[in-house]
N, C-alpha and C positions, 0 to 999 in steps of 0.2 A: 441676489435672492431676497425675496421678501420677507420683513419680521416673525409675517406669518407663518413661510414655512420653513422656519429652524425652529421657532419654540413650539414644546411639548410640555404638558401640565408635568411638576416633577411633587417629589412628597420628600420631609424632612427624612433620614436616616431612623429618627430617635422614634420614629411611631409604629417602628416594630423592634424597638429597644425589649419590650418585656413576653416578645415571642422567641428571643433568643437565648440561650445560657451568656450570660452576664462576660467572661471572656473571650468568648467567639464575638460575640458583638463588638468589641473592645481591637478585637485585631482587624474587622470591618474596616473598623472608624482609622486605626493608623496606616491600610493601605490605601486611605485616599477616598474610600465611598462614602460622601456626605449627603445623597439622596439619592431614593428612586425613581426610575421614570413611571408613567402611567402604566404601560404592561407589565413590567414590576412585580406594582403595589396592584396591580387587577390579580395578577397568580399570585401571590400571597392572600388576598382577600377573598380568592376562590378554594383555598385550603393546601397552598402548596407546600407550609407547614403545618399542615396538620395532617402529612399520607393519602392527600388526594392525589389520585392521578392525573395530570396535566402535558397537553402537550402545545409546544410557544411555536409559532408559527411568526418568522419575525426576519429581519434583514441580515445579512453581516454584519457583526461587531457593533449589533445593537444593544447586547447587555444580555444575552439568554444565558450564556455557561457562568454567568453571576447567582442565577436561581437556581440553577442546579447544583451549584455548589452548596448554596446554604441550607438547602435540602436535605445532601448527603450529611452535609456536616450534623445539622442536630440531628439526625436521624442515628449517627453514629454517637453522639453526645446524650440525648435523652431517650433512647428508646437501646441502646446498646448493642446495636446491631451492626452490619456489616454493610459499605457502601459500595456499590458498582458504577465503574464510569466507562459506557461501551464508545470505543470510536472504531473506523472503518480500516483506520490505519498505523504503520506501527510507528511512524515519523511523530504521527498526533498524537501516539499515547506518551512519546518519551517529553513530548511540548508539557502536556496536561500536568504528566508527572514529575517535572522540573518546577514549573509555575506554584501548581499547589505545596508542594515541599516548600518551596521558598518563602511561601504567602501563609502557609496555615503548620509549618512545621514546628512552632514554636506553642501549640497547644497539647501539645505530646498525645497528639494523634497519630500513629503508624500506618504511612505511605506505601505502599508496595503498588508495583508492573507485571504484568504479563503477557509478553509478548513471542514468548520465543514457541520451543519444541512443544511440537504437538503432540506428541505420544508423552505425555506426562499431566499426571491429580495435580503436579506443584503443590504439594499439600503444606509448603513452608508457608501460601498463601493465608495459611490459616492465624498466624499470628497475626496479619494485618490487619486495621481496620476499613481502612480505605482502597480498593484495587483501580487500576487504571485499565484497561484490558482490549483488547483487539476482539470484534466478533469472533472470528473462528479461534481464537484459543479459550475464550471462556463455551463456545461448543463443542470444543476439545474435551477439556476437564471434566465435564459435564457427563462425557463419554466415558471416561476415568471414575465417576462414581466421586468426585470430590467431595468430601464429606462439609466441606468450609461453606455451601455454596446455601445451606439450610438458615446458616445466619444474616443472610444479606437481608436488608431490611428496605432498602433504597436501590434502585435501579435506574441509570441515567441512559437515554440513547443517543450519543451524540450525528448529525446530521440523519438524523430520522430517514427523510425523504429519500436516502440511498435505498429504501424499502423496493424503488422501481429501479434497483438500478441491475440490469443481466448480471446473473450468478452471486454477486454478494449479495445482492436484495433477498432474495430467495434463504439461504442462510439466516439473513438479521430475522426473517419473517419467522422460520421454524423455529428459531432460536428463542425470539420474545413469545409463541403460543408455549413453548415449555415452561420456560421459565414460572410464566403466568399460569402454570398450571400446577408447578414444584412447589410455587411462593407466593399463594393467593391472595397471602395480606401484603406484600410487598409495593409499595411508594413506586410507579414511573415516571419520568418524568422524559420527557421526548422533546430535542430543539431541533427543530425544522428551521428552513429557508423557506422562503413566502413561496405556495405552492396552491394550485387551483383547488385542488380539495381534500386541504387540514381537514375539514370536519369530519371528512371519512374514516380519516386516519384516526382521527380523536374518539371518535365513536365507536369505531374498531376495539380503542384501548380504553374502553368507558373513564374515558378524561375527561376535563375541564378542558377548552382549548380558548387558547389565546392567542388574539392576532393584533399584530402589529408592521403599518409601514414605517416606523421612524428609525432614523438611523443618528446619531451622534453627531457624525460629519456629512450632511450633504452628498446625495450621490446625482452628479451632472449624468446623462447621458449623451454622447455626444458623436456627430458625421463631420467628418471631414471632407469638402469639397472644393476644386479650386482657390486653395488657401485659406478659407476659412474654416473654423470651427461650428458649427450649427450645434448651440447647447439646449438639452430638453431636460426637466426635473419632472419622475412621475408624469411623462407623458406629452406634456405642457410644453412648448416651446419658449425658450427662455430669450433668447436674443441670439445673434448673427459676430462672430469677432474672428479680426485675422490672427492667423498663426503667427508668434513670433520668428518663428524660425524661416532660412533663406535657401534651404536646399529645395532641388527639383523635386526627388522625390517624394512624396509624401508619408510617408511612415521613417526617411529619416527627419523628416521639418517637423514631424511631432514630437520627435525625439528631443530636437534643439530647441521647439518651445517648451518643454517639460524643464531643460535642466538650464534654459536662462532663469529660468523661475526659480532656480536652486531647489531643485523638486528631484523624486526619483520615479522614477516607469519600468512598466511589465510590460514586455512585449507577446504579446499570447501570437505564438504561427503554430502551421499544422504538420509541423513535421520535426524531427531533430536535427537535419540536415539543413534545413531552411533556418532553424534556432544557430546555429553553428555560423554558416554564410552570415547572418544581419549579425551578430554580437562582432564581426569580425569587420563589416562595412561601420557599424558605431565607432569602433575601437579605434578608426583613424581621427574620428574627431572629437572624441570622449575628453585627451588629457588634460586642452585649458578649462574646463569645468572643475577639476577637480583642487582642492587646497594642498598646499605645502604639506598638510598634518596625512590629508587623505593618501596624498600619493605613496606618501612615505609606508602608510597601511595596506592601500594595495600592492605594495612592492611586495612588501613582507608577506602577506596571502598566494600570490601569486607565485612566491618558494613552496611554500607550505605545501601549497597542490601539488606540486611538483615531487613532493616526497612519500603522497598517498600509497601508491607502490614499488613493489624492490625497483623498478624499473619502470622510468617515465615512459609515457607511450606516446602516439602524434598527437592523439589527442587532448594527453594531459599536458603539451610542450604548448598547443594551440590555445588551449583555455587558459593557461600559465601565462599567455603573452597579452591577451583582450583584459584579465584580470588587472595585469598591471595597469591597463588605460581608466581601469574603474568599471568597466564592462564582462559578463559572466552571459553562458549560456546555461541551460538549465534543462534537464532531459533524460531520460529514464536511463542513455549511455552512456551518462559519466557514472561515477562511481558514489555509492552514498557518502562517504566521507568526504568529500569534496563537494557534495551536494550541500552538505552539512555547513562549513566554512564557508561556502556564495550564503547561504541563507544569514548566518550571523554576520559577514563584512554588510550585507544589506540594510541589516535592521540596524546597525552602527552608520551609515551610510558612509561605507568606503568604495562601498561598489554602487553606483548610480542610473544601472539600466543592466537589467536580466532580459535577456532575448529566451522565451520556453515555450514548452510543452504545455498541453492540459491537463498533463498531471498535476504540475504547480496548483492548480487551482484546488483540490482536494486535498492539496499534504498542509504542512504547516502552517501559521498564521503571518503569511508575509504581506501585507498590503506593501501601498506605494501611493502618493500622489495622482497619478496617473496610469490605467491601462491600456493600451493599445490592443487592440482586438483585429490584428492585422489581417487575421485568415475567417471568414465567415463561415468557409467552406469547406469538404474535407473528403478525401475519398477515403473510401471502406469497399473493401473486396465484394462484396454482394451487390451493392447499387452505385454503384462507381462515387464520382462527384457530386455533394450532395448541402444543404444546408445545416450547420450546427446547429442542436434545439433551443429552444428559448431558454431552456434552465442552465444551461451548460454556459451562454452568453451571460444570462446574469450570474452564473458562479464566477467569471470573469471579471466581471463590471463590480461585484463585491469587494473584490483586492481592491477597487480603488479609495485614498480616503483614508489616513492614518491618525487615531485619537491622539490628542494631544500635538500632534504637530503639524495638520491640517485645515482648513479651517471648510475645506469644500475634496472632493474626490472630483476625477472625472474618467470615465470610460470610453474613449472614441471609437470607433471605426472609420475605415475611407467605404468614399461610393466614388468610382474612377469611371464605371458607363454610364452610358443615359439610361435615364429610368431607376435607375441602383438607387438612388439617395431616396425616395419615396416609399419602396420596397423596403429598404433596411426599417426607415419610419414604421412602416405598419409592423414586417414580420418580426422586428426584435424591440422596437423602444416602446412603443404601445400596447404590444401582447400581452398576454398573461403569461406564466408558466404553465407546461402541459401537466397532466393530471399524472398522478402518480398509481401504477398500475402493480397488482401482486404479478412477480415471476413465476411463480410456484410451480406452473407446469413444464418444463424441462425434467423430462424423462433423467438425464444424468442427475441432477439434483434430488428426486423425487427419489430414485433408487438409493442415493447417499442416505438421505435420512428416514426413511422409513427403513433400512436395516440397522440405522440407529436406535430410532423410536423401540427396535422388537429386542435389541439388544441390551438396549436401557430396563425395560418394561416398561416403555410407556405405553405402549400396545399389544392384547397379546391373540387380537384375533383379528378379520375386519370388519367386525361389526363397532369394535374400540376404533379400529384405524382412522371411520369412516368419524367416529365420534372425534375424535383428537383434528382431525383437519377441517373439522365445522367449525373450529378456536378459529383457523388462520384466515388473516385479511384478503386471501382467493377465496375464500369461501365465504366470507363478509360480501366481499364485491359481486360474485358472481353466484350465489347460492347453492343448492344442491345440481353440481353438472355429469352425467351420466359421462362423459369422457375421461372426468376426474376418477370416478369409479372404478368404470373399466380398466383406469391404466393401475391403478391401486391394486387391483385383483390380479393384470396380469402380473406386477413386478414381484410380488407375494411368488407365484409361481417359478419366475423365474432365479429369484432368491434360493428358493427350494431347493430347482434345479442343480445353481451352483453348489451347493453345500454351504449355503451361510445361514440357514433357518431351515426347521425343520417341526411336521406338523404334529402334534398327538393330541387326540379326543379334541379334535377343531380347535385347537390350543396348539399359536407357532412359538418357538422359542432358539433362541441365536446357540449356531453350535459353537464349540471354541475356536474355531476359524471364521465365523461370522464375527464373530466378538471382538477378535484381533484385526480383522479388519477394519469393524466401526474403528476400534480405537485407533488405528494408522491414520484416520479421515480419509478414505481412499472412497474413490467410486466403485463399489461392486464392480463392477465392469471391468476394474483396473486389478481388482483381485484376483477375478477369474482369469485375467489374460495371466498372470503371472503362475495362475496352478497351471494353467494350456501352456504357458511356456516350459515351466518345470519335470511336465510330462513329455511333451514333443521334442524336446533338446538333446533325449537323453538318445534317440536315433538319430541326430547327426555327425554327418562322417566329422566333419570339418568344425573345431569351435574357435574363437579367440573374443578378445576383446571385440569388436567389432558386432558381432554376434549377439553377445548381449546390450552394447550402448545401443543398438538400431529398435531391441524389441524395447527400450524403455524410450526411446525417443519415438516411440507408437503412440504409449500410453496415452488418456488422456491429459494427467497430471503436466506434461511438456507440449499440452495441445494450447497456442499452437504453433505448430513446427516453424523456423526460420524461413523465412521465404527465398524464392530462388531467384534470378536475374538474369534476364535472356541472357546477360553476359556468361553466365556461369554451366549452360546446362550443357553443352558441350563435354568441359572441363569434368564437370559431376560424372557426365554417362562415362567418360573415362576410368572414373574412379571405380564407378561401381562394375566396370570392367575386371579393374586389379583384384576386388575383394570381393569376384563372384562368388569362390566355396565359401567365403565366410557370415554372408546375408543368410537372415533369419529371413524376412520375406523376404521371396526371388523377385526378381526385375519381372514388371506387370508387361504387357505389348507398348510400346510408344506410342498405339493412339486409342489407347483404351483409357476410360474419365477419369479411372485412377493413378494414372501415372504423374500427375501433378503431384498427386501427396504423397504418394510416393521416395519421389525426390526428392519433396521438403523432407521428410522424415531421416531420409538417407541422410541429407546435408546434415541436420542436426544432428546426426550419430557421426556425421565425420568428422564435425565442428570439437564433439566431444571427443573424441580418440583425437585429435591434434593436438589437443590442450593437456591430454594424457602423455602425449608425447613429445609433451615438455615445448611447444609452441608456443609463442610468447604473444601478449594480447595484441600489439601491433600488427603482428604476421595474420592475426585471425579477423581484423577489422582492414586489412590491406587487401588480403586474398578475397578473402570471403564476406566483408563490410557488415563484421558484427562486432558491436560497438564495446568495449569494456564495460560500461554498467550493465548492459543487455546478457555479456557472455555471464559475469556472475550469478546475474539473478538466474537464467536458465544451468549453468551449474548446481547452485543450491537447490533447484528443484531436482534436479537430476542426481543427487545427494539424495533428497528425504525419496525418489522412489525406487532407489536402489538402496537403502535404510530397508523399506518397507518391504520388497520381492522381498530381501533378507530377513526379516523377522515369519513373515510364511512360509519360507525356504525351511525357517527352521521350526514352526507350527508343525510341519508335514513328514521329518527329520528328513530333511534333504541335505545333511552336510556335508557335503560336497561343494554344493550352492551354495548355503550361506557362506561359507570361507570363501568363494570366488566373488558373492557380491560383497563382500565385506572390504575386500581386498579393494575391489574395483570401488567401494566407497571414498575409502579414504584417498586412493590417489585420483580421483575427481575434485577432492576437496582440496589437494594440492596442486594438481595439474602435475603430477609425475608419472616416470615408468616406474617398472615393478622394483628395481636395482637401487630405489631410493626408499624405500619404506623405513627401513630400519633407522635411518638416520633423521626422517620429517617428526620422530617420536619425541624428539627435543624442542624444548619452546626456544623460539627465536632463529628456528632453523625451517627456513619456507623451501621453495621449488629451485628458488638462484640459488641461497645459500647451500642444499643439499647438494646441487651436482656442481657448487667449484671444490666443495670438500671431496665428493664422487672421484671425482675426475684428477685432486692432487695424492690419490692413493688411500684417501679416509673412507671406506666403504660402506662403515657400520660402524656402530655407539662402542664397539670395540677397541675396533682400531683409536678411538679419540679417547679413549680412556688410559690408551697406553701413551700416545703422544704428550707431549709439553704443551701447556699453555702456549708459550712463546711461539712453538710450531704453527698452531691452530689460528693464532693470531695476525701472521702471516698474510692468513687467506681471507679472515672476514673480519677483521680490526680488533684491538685488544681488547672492548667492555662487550662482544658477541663471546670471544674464547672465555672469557672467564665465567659466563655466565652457564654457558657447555663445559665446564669440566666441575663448576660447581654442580650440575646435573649427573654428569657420567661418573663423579666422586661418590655421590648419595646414594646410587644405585650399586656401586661395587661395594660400599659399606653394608646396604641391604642383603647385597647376596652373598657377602662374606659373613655375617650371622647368621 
């Protein structure tokens, strides 16, 4: 690379020494920042301390979440307000809010997160000065009437440009025209990834915008063909070099040129099954790479996973063995805590090659030396096989490249046919990014938040409605559109109808069941099916569990449903054979266009009644090839919308209902029958440990209250009994006063 392009004009530290309070400057200077780059000291010099709004339009890991911090920071130091730092994700906000603690916790500035339950103000938030926060939990609170939210004086967006991305875009969008309309004088500040048109965005948010291509370390772009590497920087082709490596294939020869280099690499493929397969072809020849010290680290990790649940499963025994070679897969189905552990042995480098998913590229800050961009391509149910966008490929190509231990990144792909290698040239090394578009129009979205908006009062007619969505960036882009309108005016009606808003003297206002709706974050849609189910249920002959998991695996909150596998629909039609009386929908025709979703839907309500019945996550990824991370996260959803039937159930006083969804919540959150509740009430007592105690004669917090430590201990080892009788002890002292 030439002199020219790694330097960047830089500016001392000290020449915004007297824009800063005197020890915030001071803790700057002892993490290590002894100058700015040019984009920088351009958003500074454009008034990024001084509450202008600004939005940085700039590379990975070129320096933006630097300005946004020093933003927040005196804004909470000189102006005594309150600072917001929005990310997309809850992995990013626990990063942001480790990092900042560590870096700025020594100014006795108070840190707080918000990540969790969404039916909650958190109004503990209020003692903080600083929040870290997830989009949809600060438009959660927001719904809650949070009283904390009047002080924030600073507002940060992190990755901006997920503005275009289906369904959370839509959210950040509504989200930032409130805000901006709650907290007029409030500081934004918005970091993008280089996108075709910042200035839109910027002008949307009457910003400053700042652009910048430099990055720190070098980012190669790079094709792999016939054993060499074809390197391009920003376009330009850089020169022609062979691969180190001597394997046939080529995504492993890149592997083996990456880690003779003493390097680490991202393997980005398009599936978690294909992430699974390559960490496990790595893993045979991973081990002489790694050192004496390493091995000994990966050994030790490679337990650890192992102990993430009461009971290892295939797949935590598979990724326990690739780990030990220094090798990890990475993929929405393993489990976050193990997710958790690859990400830290990585950034220690114990583990020297992640075989994932494209989730990686949106969660944490994990670079690597090296990306491999194995999969260009990607099928999606709609348009089958298809090419990955330009933005997605440089979300990729970003990971490559680690400050401080780098001195160049590089990005590759292979071109294996003819003509490939020219094609990848134009449509991904040369491109631009495509432009960044408002979602806003999705009917299920639009219905979310305009019975927010009326719930809130941010609207109380639609001559305001019409006013409030002239703020948002659809309405920026596209103007006044008679579609937008129409659908405004019909959803108003349709609101109506349901009983969540209701009209007087052309004044709509949220009834108390609209209101508890906004606040569950629920799609209207999803509200109504639940009064339609609460009303329809109560005529059937036949009810059981089954019954209700099949109406909540309708919803859209579980949309969308697990998919099916020619292998499996046989097997399924059987089922839904066994549990005719007990289908809330009946079996559609077998060749009628719904019966595909159908049997998704069913599947997922049986995935859930297995796991209720005590089926253990192997039996459910062997049978039914749904993976341990996959089943949790679709649990938890299956939690908060059987939460939420429950909180309407009892809106409407259906108690009947709430006690059965109540019921059927927690042992979702267990994965138990009904014959264990009593006993999952104790901490440290999960789904295994309930039913060997069940099943040794312990039926209830009773029965262990009268038993011996020494008994108890027997069955689930001495530091679990003492911990349960210290529990069942406190409790019979409570009810004996």
């Amino acid at each position: 690379m030439s002199k020219e392009m790694q330097e960047e004009k830089t500016y001392n530290i000290s020449e915004i020494k007297d824009r800063l309070p005197e020890n915030l400057f001071e803790v700057i200077k002892k993490r290590g920042v002894n100058e700015l780059r040019a984009f920088q000291f351009e958003a500074i010099e454009k008034g990024l301390l001084d509450k202008k709004n600004i939005v940085v339009s700039a590379p990975t890991a070129s320096g933006k979440t630097f300005l946004a911090e020093i933003a927040s920071l005196k804004s909470i130091r000189c102006d005594n307000g309150k600072a917001l730092y929005l990310v997309p994700l809850k992995a990013l906000a626990q990063e942001f809010y480790e990092n900042f603690k560590n870096w700025y916790g020594g100014l006795g500035i108070k840190i707080g997160i918000a990540i969790g339950d969404l039916d909650s103000p958190d109004t503990y938030l209020q003692t903080y000065d600083w929040i870290i926060a997830t989009t949809e939990k600060i438009d959660s609170v927001m719904r809650h009437g949070a009283g904390w939210l009047k002080h924030v004086t600073t507002i940060v967006v992190d990755e901006f440009h997920l503005l275009g991305e289906p369904g959370r875009g839509a959210t950040l969008e509504i989200l930032l025209t409130k805000l901006r309309h709650t907290l007029p004088e409030a500081q934004i500040v918005g970091l993008s990834a280089t996108i075709k048109n910042a200035s839109e965005l910027a002008s949307w948010m009457d910003a400053e915008l700042i652009l910048s291509n430099f990055r720190p370390v070098p980012l190669y772009e790079g094709i792999y063909e016939n054993g060499n590497i074809h390197l391009y920087w920003r376009g330009e082709k850089q020169g022609k070099f062979k691969s180190k490596g001597d394997d046939e294939r080529p995504d492993l020869r890149i592997i083996q040129d990456t880690l003779l280099q003493k390097k680490q690499i991202l393997v980005f493929v398009s599936s978690r099954r294909l992430a699974e397969s390559m960490a496990v072809r790595v893993s045979k020849m991973s081990e002489k790479y790694l050192s004496a010290e390493e091995k000994t680290d990966a050994k030790k990790i490679s337990e650890e996973v192992l102990d993430v649940l009461e009971k290892p499963t295939q797949q935590c025994k598979k990724l326990s063995e690739v780990i030990e070679q220094g090798v990890a897969f990475h993929h929405a189905g393993a489990v976050r805590a193990q997710l958790s552990m690859i990400e830290e042995a990585f950034k220690k480098g114990s583990i020297k090659v992640i075989a994932c998913t494209p989730t990686l590229a949106l969660g944490v800050n994990l670079p690597s030396h090296t990306c491999l961009i194995r999969d260009l391509k990607r099928f999606n149910e709609e348009d089958g096989m298809g090419w990955i966008s330009v933005m997605e490929f440089k979300q990729y190509a970003g990971r490559a490249g680690r400050p401080k231990y780098d001195q160049e990144g590089r990005a590759i792909v292979i071109a294996e046919k003819e003509g490939e290698f020219d094609e990848i040239v134009e449509r991904f090394i040369k491109a631009d990014t495509e432009k960044i578009n408002s979602q806003l129009f999705d009917e299920s979205i639009l219905r979310t938040h305009l019975l927010s908006l009326v719930a809130d009062l941010f609207i109380r007619n639609y001559d305001q409605a019409l006013d409030f969505f002239s703020r948002t960036f659809f309405f920026f882009q596209y103007g006044k559109t008679r579609g937008l309108e129409e659908k405004i005016l019909q959803l108003f009606g349709l609101l109506e109808e349901w009983g969540f808003i209701e009209k007087k003297n052309n004044t709509y206002h949220a009834t108390p069941l609209g209101k508890r709706v906004s606040e569950l974050y629920l799609d209207p849609l999803d509200g109504w099916r639940v009064i339609d189910f609460l009303k329809e249920s109560k005529n059937l002959v036949f009810k059981d569990e089954l019954t209700y998991l099949q109406f909540i695996a309708g919803t859209g909150e579980l949309s969308p449903p697990f998919r099916v596998s020619a292998k499996e629909k046989d097997e399924l039609v059987q089922q839904i054979a066994i549990f005719e009386n007990s289908l809330w929908q009946k079996e559609p025709s077998y060749w009628s266009n719904v019966y595909d979703k159908f049997l998704r839907v069913f599947k997922t309500a049986l995935i859930f009644y297995l796991w209720m019945d005590e089926k253990n996550e192997d039996f459910l990824q062997e049978k039914h090839k749904v993976m341990p991370g996959e089943l949790f996260a679709r649990v938890q959803s299956c939690e908060w919308m059987l939460y939420a039937a429950q909180e309407i159930a009892r809106k409407l006083k259906a108690e009947d209902a709430v006690e059965i969804f109540k019921k059927l919540k927690i042992r979702m959150h267990y994965g138990i029958k009904e014959e264990l509740l009593d006993l999952v009430r104790l901490k440290e007592i999960g789904r295994v440990r309930a039913r060997m105690l069940f099943n040794t004669g312990y039926k209830n917090v009773k029965s262990l209250r009268e038993a011996s430590e020494k008994d108890i201990a027997k069955i689930v080892g001495v530091k679990i009994a003492k911990k349960i009788k210290e529990q069942v002890d406190v409790q019979k002292t409570v009810q004996s006063t």
